[in-house]
N, CA, C and O of each residue as an XYZ file, in Angstrom:
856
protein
N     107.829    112.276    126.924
C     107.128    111.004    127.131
C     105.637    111.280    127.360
O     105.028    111.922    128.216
N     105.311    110.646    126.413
C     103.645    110.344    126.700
C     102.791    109.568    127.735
O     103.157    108.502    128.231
N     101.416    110.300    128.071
C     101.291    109.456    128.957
C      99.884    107.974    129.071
O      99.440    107.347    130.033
N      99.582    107.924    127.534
C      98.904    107.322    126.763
C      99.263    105.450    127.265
O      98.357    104.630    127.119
N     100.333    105.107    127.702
C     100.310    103.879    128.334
C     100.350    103.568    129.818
O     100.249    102.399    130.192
N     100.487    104.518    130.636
C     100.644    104.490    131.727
C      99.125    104.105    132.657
O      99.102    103.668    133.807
N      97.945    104.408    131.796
C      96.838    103.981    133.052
C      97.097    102.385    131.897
O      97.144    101.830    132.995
N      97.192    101.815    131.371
C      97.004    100.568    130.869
C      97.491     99.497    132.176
O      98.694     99.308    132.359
N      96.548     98.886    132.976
C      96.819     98.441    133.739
C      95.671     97.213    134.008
O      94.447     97.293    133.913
N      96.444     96.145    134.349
C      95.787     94.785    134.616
C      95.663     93.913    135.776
O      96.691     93.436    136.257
N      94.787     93.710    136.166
C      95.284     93.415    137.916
C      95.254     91.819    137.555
O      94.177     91.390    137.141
N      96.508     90.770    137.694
C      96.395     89.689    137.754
C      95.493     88.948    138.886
O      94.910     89.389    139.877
N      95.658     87.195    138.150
C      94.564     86.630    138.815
C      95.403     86.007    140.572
O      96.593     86.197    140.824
N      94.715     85.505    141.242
C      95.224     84.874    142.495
C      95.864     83.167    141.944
O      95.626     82.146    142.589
N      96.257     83.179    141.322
C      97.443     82.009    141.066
C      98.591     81.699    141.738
O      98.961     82.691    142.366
N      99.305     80.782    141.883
C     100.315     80.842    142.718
C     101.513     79.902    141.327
O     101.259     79.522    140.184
N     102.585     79.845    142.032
C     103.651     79.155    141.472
C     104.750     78.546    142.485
O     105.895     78.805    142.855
N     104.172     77.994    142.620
C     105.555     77.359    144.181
C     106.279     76.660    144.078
O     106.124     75.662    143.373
N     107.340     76.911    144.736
C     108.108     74.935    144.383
C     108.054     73.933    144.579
O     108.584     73.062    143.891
N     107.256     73.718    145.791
C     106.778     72.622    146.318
C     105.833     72.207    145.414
O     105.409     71.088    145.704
N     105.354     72.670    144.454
C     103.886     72.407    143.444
C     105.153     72.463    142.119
O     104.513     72.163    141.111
N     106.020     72.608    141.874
C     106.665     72.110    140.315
C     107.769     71.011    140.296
O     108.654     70.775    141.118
N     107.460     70.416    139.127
C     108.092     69.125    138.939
C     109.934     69.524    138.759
O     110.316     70.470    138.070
N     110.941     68.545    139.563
C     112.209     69.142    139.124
C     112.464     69.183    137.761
O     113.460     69.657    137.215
N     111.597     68.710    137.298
C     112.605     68.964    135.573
C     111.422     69.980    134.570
O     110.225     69.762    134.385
N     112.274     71.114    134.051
C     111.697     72.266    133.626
C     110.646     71.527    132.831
O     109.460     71.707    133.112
N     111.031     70.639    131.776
C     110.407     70.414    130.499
C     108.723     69.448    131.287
O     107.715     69.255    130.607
N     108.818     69.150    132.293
C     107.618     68.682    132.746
C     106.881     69.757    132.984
O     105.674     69.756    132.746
N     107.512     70.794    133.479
C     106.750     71.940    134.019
C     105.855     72.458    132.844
O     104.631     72.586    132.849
N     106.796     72.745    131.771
C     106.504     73.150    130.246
C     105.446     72.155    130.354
O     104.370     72.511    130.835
N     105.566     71.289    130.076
C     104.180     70.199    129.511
C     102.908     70.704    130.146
O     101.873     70.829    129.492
N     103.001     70.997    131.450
C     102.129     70.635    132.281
C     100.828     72.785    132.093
O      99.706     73.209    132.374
N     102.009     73.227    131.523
C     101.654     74.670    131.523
C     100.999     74.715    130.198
O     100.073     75.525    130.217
N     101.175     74.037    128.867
C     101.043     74.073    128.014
C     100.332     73.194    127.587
O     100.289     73.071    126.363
N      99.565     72.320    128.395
C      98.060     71.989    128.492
C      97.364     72.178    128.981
O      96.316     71.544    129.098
N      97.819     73.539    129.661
C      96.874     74.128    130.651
C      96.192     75.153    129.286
O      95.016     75.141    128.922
N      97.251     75.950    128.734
C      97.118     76.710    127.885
C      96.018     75.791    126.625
O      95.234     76.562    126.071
N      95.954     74.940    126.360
C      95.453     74.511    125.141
C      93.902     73.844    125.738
O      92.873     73.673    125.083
N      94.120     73.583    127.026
C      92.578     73.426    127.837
C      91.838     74.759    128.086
O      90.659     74.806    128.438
N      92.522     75.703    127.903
C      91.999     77.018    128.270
C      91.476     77.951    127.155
O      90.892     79.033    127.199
N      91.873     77.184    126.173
C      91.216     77.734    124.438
C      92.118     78.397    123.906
O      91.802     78.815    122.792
N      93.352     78.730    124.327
C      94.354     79.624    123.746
C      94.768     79.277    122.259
O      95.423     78.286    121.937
N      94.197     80.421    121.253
C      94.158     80.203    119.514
C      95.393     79.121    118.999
O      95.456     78.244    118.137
N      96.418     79.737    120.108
C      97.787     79.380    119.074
C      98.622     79.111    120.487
O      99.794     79.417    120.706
N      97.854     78.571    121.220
C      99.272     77.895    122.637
C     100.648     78.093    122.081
O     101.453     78.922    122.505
N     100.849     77.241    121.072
C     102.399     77.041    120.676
C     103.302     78.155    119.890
O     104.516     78.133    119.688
N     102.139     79.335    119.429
C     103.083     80.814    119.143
C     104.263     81.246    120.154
O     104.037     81.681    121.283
N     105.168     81.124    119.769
C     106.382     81.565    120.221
C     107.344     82.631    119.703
O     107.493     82.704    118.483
N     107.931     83.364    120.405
C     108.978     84.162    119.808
C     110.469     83.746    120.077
O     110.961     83.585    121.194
N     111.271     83.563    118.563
C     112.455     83.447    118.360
C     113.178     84.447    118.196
O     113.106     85.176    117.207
N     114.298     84.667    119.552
C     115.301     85.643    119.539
C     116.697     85.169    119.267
O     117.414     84.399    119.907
N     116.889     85.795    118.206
C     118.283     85.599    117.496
C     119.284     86.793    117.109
O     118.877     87.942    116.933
N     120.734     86.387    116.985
C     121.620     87.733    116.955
C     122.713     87.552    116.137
O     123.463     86.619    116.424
N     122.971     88.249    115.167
C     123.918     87.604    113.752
C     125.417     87.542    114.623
O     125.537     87.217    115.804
N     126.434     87.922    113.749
C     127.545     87.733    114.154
C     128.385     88.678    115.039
O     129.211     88.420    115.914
N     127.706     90.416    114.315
C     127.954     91.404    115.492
C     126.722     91.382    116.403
O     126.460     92.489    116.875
N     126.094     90.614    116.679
C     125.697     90.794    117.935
C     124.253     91.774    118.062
O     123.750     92.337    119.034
N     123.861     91.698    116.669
C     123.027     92.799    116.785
C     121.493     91.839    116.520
O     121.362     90.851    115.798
N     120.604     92.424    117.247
C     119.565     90.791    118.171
C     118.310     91.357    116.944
O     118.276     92.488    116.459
N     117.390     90.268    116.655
C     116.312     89.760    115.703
C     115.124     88.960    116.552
O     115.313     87.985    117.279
N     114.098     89.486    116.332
C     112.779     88.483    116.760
C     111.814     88.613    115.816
O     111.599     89.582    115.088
N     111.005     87.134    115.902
C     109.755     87.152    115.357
C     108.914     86.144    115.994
O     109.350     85.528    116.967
N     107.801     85.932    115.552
C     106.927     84.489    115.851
C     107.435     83.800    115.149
O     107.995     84.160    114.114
N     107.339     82.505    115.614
C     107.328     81.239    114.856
C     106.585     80.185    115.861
O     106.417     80.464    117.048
N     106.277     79.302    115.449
C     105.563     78.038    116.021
C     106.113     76.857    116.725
O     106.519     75.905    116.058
N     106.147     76.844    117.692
C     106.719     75.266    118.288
C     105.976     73.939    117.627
O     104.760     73.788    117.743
N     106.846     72.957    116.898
C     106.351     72.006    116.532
C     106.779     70.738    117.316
O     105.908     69.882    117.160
N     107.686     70.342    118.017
C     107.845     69.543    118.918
C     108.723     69.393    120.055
O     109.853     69.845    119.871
N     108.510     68.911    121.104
C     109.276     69.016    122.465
C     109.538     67.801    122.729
O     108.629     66.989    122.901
N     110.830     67.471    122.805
C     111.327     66.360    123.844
C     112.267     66.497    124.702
O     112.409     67.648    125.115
N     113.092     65.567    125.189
C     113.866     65.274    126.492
C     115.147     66.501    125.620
O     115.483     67.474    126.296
N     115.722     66.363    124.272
C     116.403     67.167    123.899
C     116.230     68.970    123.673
O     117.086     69.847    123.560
N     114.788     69.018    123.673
C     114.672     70.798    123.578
C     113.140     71.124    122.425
O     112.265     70.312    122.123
N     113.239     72.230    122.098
C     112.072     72.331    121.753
C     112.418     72.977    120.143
O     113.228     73.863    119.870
N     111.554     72.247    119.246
C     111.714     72.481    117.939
C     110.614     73.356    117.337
O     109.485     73.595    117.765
N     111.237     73.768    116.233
C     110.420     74.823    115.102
C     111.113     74.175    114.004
O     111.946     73.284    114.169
N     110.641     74.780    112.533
C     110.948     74.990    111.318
C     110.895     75.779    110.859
O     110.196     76.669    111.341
N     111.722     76.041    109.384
C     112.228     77.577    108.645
C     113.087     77.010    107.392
O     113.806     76.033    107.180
N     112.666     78.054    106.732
C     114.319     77.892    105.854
C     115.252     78.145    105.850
O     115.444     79.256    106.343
N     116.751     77.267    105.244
C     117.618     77.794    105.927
C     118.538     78.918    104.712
O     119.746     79.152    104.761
N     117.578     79.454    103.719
C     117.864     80.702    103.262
C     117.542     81.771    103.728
O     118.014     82.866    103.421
N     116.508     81.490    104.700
C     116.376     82.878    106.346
C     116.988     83.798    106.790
O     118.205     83.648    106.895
N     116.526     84.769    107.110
C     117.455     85.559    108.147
C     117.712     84.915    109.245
O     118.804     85.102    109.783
N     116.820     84.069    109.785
C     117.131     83.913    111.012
C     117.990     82.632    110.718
O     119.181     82.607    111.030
N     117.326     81.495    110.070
C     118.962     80.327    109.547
C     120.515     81.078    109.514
O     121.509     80.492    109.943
N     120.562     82.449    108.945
C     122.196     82.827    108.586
C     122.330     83.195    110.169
O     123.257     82.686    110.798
N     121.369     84.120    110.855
C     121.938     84.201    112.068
C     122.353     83.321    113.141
O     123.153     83.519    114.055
N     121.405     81.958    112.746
C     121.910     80.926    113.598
C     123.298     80.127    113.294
O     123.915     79.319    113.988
N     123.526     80.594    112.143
C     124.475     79.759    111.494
C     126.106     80.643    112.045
O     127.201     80.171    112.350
N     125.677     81.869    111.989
C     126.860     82.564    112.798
C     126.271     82.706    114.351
O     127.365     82.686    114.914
N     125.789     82.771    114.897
C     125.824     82.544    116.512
C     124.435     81.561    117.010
O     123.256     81.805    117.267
N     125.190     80.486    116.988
C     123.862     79.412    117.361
C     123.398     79.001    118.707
O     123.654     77.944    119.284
N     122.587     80.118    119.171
C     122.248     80.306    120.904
C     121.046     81.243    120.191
O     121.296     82.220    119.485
N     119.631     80.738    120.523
C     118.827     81.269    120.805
C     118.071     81.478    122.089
O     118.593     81.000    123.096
N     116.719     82.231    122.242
C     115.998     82.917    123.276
C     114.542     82.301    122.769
O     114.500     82.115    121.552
N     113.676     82.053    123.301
C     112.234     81.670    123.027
C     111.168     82.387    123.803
O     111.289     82.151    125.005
N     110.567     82.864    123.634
C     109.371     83.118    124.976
C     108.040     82.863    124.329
O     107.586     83.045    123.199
N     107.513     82.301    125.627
C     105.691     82.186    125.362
C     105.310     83.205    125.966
O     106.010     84.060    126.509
N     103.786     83.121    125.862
C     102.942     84.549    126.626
C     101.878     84.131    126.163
O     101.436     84.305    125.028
N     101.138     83.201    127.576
C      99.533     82.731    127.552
C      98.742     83.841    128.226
O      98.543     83.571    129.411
N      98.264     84.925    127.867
C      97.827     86.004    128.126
C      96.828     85.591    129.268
O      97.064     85.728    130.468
N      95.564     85.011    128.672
C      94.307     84.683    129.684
C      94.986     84.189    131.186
O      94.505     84.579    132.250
N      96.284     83.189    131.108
C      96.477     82.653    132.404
C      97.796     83.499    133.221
O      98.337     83.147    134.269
N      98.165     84.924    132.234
C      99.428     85.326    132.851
C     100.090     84.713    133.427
O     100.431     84.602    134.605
N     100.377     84.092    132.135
C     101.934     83.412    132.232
C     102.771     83.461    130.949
O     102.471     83.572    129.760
N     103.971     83.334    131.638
C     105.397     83.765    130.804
C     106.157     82.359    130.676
O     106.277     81.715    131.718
N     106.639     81.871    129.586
C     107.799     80.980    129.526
C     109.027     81.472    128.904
O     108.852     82.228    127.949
N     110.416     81.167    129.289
C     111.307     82.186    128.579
C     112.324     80.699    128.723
O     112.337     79.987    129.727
N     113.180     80.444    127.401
C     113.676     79.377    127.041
C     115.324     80.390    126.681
O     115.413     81.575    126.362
N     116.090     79.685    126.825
C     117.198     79.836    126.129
C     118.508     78.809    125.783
O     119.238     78.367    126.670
N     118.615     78.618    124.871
C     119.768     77.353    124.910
C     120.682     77.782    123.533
O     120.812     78.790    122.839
N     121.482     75.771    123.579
C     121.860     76.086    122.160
C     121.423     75.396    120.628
O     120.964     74.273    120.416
N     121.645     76.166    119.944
C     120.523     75.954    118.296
C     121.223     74.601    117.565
O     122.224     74.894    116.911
N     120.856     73.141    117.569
C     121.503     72.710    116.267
C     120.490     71.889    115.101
O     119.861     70.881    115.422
N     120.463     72.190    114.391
C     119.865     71.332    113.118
C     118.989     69.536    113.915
O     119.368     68.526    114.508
N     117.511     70.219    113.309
C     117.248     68.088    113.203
C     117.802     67.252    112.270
O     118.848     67.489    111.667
N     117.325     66.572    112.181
C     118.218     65.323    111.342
C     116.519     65.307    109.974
O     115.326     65.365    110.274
N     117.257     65.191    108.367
C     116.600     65.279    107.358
C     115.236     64.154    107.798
O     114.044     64.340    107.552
N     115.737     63.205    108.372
C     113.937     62.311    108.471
C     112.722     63.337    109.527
O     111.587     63.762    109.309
N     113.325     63.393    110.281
C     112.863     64.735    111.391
C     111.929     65.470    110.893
O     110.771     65.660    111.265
N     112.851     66.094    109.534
C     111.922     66.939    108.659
C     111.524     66.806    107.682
O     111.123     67.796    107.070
N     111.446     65.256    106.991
C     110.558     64.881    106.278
C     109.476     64.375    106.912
O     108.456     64.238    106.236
N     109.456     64.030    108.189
C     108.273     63.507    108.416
C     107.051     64.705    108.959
O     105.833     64.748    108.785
N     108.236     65.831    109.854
C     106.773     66.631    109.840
C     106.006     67.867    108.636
O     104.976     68.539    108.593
N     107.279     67.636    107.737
C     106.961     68.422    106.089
C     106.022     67.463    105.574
O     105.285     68.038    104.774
N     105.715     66.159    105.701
C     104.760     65.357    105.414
C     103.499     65.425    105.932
O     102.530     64.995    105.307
N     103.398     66.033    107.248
C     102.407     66.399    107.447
C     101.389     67.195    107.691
O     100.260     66.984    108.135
N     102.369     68.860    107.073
C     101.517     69.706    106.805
C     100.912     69.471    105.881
O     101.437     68.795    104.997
N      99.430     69.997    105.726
C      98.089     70.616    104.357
C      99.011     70.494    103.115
O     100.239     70.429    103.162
N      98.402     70.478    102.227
C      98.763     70.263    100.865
C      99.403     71.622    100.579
O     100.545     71.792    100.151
N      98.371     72.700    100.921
C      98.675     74.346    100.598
C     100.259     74.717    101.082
O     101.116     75.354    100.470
N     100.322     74.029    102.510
C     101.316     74.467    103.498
C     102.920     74.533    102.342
O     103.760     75.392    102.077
N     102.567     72.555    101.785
C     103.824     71.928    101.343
C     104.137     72.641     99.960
O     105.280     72.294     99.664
N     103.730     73.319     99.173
C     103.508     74.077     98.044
C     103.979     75.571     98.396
O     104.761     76.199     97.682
N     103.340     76.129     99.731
C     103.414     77.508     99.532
C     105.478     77.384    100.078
O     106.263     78.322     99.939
N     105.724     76.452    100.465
C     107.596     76.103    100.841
C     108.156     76.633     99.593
O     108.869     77.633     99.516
N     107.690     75.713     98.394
C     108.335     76.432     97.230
C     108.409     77.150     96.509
O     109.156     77.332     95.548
N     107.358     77.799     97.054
C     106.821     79.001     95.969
C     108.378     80.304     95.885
O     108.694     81.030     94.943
N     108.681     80.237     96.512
C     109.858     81.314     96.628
C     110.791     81.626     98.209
O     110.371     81.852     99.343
N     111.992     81.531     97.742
C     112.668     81.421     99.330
C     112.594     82.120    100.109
O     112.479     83.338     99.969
N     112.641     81.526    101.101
C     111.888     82.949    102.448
C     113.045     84.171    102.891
O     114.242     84.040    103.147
N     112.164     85.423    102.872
C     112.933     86.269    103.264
C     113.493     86.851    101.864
O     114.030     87.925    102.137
N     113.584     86.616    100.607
C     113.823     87.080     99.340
C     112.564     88.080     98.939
O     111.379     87.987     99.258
N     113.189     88.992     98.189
C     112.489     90.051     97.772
C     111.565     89.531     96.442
O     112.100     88.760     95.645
N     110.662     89.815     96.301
C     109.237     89.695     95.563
C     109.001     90.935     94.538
O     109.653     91.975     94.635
N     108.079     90.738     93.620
C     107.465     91.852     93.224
C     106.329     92.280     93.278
O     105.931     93.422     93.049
N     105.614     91.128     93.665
C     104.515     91.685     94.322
C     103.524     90.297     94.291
O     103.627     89.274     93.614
N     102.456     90.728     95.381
C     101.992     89.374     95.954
C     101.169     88.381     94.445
O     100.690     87.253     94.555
N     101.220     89.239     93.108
C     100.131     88.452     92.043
C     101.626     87.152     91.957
O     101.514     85.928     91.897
N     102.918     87.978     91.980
C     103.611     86.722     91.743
C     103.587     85.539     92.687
O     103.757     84.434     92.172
N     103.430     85.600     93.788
C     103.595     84.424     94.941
C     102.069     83.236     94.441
O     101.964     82.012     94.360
N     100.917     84.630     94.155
C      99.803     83.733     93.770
C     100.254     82.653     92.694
O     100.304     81.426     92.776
N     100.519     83.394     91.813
C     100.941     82.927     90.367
C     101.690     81.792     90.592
O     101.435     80.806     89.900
N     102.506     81.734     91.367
C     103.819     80.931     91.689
C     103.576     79.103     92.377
O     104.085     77.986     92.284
N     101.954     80.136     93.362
C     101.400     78.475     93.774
C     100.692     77.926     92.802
O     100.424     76.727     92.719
N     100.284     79.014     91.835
C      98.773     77.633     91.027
C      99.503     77.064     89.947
O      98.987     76.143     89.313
N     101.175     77.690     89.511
C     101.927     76.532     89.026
C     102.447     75.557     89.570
O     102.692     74.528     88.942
N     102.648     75.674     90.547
C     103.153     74.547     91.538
C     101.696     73.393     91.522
O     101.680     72.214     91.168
N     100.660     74.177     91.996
C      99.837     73.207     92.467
C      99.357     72.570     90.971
O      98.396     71.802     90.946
N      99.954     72.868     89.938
C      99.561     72.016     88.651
C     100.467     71.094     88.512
O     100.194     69.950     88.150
N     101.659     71.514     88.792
C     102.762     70.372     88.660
C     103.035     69.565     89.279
O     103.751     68.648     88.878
N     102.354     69.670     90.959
C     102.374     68.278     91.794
C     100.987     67.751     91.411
O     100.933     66.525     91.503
N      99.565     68.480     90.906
C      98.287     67.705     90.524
C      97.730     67.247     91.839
O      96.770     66.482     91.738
N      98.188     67.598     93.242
C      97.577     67.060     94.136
C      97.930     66.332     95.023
O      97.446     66.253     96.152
N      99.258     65.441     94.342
C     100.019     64.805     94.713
C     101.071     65.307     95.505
O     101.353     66.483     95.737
N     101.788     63.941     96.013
C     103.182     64.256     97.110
C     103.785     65.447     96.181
O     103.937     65.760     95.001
N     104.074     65.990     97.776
C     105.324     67.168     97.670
C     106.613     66.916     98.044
O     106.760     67.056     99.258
N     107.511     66.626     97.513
C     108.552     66.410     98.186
C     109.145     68.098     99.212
O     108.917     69.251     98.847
N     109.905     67.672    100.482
C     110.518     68.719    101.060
C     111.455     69.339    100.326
O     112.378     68.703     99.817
N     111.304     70.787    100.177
C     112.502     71.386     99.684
C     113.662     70.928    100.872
O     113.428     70.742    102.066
N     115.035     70.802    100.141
C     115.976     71.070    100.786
C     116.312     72.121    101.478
O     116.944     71.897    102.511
N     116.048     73.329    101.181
C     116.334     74.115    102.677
C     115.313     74.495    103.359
O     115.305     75.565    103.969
N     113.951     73.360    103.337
C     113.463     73.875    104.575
C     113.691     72.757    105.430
O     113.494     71.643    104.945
N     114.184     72.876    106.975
C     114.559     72.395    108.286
C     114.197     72.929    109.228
O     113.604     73.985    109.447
N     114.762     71.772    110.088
C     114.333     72.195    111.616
C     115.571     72.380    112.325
O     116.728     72.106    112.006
N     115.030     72.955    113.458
C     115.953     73.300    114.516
C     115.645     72.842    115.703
O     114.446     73.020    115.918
N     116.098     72.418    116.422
C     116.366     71.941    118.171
C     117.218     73.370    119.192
O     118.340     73.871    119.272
N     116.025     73.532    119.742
C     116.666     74.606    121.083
C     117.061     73.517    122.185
O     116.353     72.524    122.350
N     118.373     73.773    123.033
C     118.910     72.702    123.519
C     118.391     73.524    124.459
O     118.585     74.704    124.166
N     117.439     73.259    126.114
C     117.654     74.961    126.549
C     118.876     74.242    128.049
O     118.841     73.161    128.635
N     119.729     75.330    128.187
C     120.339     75.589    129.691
C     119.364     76.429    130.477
O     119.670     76.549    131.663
N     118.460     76.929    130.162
C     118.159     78.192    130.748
C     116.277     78.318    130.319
O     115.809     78.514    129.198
N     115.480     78.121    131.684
C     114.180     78.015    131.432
C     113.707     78.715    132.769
O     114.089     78.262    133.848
N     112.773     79.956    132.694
C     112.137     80.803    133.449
C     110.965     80.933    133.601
O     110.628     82.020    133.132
N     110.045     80.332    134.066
C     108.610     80.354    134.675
C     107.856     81.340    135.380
O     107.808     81.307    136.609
N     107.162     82.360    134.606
C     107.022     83.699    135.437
C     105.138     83.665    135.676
O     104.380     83.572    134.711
N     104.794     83.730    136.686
C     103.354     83.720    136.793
C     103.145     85.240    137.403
O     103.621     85.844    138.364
N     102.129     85.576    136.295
C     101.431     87.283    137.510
C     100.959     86.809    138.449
O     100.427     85.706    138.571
N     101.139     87.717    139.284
C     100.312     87.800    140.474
C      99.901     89.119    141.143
O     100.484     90.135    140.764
N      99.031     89.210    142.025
C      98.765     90.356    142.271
C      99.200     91.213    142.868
O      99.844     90.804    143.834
N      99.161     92.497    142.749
C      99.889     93.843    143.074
C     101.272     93.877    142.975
O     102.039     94.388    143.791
N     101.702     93.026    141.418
C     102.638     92.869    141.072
C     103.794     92.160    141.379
O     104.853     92.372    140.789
N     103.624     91.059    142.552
C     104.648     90.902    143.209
C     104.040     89.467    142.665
O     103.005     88.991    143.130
N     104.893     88.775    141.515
C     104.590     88.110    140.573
C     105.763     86.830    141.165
O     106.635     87.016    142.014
N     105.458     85.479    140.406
C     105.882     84.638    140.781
C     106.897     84.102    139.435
O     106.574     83.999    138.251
N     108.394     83.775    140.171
C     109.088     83.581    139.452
C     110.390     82.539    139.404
O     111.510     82.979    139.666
N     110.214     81.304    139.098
C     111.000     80.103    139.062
C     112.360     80.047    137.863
O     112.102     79.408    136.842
N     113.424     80.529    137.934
C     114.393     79.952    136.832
C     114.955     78.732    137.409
O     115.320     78.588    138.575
N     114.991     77.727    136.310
C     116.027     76.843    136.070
C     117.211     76.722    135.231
O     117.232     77.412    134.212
N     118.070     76.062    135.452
C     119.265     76.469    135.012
C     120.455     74.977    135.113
O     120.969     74.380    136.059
N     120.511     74.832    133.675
C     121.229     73.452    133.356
C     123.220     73.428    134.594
O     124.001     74.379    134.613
N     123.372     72.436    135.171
C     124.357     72.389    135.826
C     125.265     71.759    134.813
O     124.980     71.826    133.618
N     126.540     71.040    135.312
C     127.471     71.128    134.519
C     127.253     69.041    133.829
O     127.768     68.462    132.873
N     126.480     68.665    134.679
C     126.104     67.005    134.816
C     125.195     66.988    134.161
O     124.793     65.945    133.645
N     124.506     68.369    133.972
C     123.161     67.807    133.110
C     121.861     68.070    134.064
O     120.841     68.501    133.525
N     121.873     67.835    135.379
C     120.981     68.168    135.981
C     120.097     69.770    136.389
O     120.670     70.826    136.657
N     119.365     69.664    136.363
C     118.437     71.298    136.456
C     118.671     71.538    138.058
O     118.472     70.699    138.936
N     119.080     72.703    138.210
C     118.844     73.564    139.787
C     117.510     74.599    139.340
O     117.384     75.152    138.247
N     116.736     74.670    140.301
C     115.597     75.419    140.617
C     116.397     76.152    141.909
O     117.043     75.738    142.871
N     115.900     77.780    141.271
C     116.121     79.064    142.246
C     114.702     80.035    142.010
O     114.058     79.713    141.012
N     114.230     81.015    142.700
C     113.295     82.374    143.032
C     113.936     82.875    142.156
O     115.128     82.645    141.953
N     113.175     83.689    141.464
C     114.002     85.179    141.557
C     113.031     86.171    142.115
O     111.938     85.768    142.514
N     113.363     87.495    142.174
C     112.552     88.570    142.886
C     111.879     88.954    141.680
O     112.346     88.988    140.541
N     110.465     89.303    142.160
C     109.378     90.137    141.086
C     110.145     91.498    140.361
O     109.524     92.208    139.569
């Protein structure tokens, strides 16, 4: 073992996280953290990582983007010729985490995965950029290529054959809804003894708030 990461060290800020200062229901908390993050200039607030695990069990992450939050859970989009669509499709329980660096803080989501409903995702496939709705069809995600002149090639026929005009949504691109049971609020703090709130769906539906230890 090397010892090339070991002075990498960051002394967090004097922040606190208390309970008496968070709202009982996680997803307010979320709101309330995640305009903190987007008041604070953070490029991409809503970069998230999706953790997923096929059928043996063997676990997958990447970024993807949060596109909307409500009372039901928090959504993204993908195709569902994906790796990560087949993995959800055999074990539909994902993991999420944020990481607003400047404010050291952690969000960690986990629930269960089911499909939005086709208007869902026509309406927000309607409102990506023209480029966005084009580069969907250019070739299914996660399929092997021959090389990037074809993907080019692939949009400036596309973008001749819509002329500018509506794109309709491909059919397999969708959304997904994280249902979460399971939401963890981790704030640094200093000399490591960091602040840390899980919530955790009961059997009624209602959220319990517990500590955990740094």
């Amino acid at each position: 073992m090397t010892d090339e990461f070991f002075a990498l060290r960051v002394e967090y800020r004097h922040v606190s996280l208390l309970e008496q200062e968070t709202p009982p229901d996680p997803l307010d908390q979320f709101r309330n953290w995640f305009q903190a993050a987007v008041d604070e200039g953070i490029e991409v607030p809503n970069a998230m990582v999706l953790a997923t695990a096929d059928a043996d069990g063997r676990p997958s992450a990447r970024y993807v983007l949060l596109k909307g939050l409500d009372a039901d859970g928090f959504v993204f989009f993908t195709q569902s010729v994906s790796d990560k669509a087949q993995q959800l499709r055999d074990n539909p329980r994902a993991a999420l985490v944020f990481y607003w660096e400047p404010m050291h803080r952690q969000v960690r989501v986990e629930g269960i995965v089911s499909e939005v409903s086709a208007a869902e995702a026509d309406e927000y496939f309607a409102s990506r950029p023209y480029g966005s709705r084009i580069s969907a069809w250019v070739a299914p995600q996660s399929s092997t290529v021959s090389d990037r002149e074809f993907l080019e090639q692939r949009a400036r026929e596309l973008d001749w054959e819509f002329a500018g005009g509506p794109v309709p949504r491909p059919e397999t691109w969708i959304g997904y809804r994280v249902r979460p049971d399971r939401i963890e609020f981790w704030q640094g703090r200093e000399n490591r003894l960091h602040d840390r709130l899980c919530f955790e769906r009961e059997g009624n539906g209602a959220w319990r708030m517990r500590r955990l230890a740094p």
